[in-house]
C-alpha positions as CSV (number, residue, x, y, z in Angstrom):
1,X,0.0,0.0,0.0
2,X,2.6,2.8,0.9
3,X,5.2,1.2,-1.6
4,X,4.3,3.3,-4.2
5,X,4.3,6.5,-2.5
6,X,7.6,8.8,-2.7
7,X,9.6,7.6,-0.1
8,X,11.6,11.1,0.5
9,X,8.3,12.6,2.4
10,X,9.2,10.2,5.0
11,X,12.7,10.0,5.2
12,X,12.7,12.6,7.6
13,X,10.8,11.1,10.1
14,X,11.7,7.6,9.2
15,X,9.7,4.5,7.8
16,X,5.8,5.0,8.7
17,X,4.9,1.6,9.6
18,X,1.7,1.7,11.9
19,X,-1.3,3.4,11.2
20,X,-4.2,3.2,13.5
21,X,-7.5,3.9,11.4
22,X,-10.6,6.2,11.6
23,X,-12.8,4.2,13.3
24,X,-10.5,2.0,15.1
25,X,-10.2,1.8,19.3
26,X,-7.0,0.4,21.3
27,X,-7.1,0.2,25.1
28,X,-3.5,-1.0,26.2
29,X,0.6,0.5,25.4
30,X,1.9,0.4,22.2
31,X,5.5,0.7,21.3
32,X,6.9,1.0,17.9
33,X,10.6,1.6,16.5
34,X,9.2,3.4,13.8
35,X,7.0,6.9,13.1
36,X,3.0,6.0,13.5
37,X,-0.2,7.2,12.4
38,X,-3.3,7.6,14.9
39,X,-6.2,8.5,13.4
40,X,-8.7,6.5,15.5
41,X,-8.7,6.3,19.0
42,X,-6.3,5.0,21.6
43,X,-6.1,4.5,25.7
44,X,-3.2,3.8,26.6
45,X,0.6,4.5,27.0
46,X,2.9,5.2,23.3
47,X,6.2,5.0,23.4
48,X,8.5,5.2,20.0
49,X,12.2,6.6,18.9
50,X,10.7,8.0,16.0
51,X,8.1,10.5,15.6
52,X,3.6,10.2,16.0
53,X,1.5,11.6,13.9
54,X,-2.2,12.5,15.2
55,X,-4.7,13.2,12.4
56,X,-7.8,15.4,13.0
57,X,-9.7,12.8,13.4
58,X,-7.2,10.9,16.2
59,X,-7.4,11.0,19.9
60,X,-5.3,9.7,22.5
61,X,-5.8,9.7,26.0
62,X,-2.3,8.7,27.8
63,X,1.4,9.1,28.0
64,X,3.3,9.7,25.0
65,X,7.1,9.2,25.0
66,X,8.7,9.8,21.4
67,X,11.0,11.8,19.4
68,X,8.3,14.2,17.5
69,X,4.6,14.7,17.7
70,X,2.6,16.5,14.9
71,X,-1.1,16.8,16.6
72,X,-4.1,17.5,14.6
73,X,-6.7,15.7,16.7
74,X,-6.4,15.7,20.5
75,X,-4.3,14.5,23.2
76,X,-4.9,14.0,27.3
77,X,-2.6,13.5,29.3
78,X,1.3,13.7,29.1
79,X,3.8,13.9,26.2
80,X,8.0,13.6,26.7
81,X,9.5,14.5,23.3
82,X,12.9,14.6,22.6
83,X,12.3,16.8,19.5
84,X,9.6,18.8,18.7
85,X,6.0,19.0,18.9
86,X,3.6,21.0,16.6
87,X,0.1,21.8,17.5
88,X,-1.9,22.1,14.0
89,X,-4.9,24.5,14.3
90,X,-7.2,21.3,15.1
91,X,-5.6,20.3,17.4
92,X,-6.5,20.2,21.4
93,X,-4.3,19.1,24.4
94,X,-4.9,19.1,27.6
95,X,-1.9,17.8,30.1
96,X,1.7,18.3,30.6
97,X,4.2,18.2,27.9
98,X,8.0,18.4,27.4
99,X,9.9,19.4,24.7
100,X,12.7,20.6,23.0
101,X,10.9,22.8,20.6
102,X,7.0,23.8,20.7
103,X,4.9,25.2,17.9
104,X,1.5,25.5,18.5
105,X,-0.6,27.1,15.4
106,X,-3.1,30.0,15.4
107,X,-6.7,27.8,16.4
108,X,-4.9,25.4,18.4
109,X,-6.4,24.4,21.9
110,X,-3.6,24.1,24.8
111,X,-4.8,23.5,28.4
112,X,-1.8,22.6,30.8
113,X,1.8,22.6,31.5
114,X,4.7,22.5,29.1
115,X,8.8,22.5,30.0
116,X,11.4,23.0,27.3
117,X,13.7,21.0,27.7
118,X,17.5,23.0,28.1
119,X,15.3,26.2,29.4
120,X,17.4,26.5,32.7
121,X,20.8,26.2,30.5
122,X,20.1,28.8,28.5
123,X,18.8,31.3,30.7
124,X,21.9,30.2,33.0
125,X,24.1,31.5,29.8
126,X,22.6,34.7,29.1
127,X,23.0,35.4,32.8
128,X,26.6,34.8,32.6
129,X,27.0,36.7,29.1
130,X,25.4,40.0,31.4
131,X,28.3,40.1,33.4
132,X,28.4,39.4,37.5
133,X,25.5,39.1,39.8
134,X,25.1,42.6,42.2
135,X,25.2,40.6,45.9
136,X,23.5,42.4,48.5
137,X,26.1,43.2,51.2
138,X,24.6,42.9,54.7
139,X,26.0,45.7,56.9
140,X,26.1,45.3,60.6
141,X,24.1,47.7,62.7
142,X,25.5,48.6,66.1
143,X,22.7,49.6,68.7
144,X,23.3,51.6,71.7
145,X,21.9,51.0,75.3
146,X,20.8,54.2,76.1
């Protein structure tokens, strides 16, 4: 079926070798050494070293742990990416994410908590490129006993 597709579309993201259909429900943890597809429904944990791909149509309710996630449809609950995650303007997510990068498109529906990952390091580097710190200096105040 995908065999006579051009190939370079998914060379970036690697071989796309699971696709979960419209229409289709999964209750349980999938893991997959390749990119996937979601366009139905699934409950459950997804973990991958390549990227996930969430149609408009696809929802997921769990923990996602991958390299990148494109989201169209709608996520709850908690994605880890080690790349980068895009939001299309479908798309709705509610839960706690973490992430290199984020993109999240004009339309698109965030409710929760993200962390980029490498946040503290940078800020910790512009500090130092500002020069040194101003210390407070305590100064010791003597009292007399009138």
């Amino acid at each position: 079926m995908f065999k006579d597709r051009d190939n370079a579309s998914y060379d970036k993201m690697g071989d796309l070798n699971t696709l979960i259909g419209k229409g289709s429900v999964i209750e349980g943890n999938l893991t997959s050494e390749h990119s996937l597809r979601i366009d139905g429904k699934l409950i459950g944990n997804i973990k991958s070293t390549d990227s996930i791909i969430i149609g408009k149509d696809g929802h997921v309710q769990g923990e996602i742990d991958v390299k990148n996630v494109i989201l169209g449809g709608s996520i709850k609950g908690k994605i880890v990416a080690s790349g980068k995650i895009t939001l299309e303007s479908t798309a709705v997510f509610v839960g706690q994410l973490k992430a290199a990068k984020l993109v999240i498109a004009e339309g698109a529906t965030f409710d929760g908590s993200s962390h980029m990952k490498g946040a503290s390091e940078v800020i910790s580097s512009r500090s130092e490129q500002e020069g040194p710190k101003v210390k407070p200096v305590e100064v010791p105040v003597e009292t007399s006993a009138d």
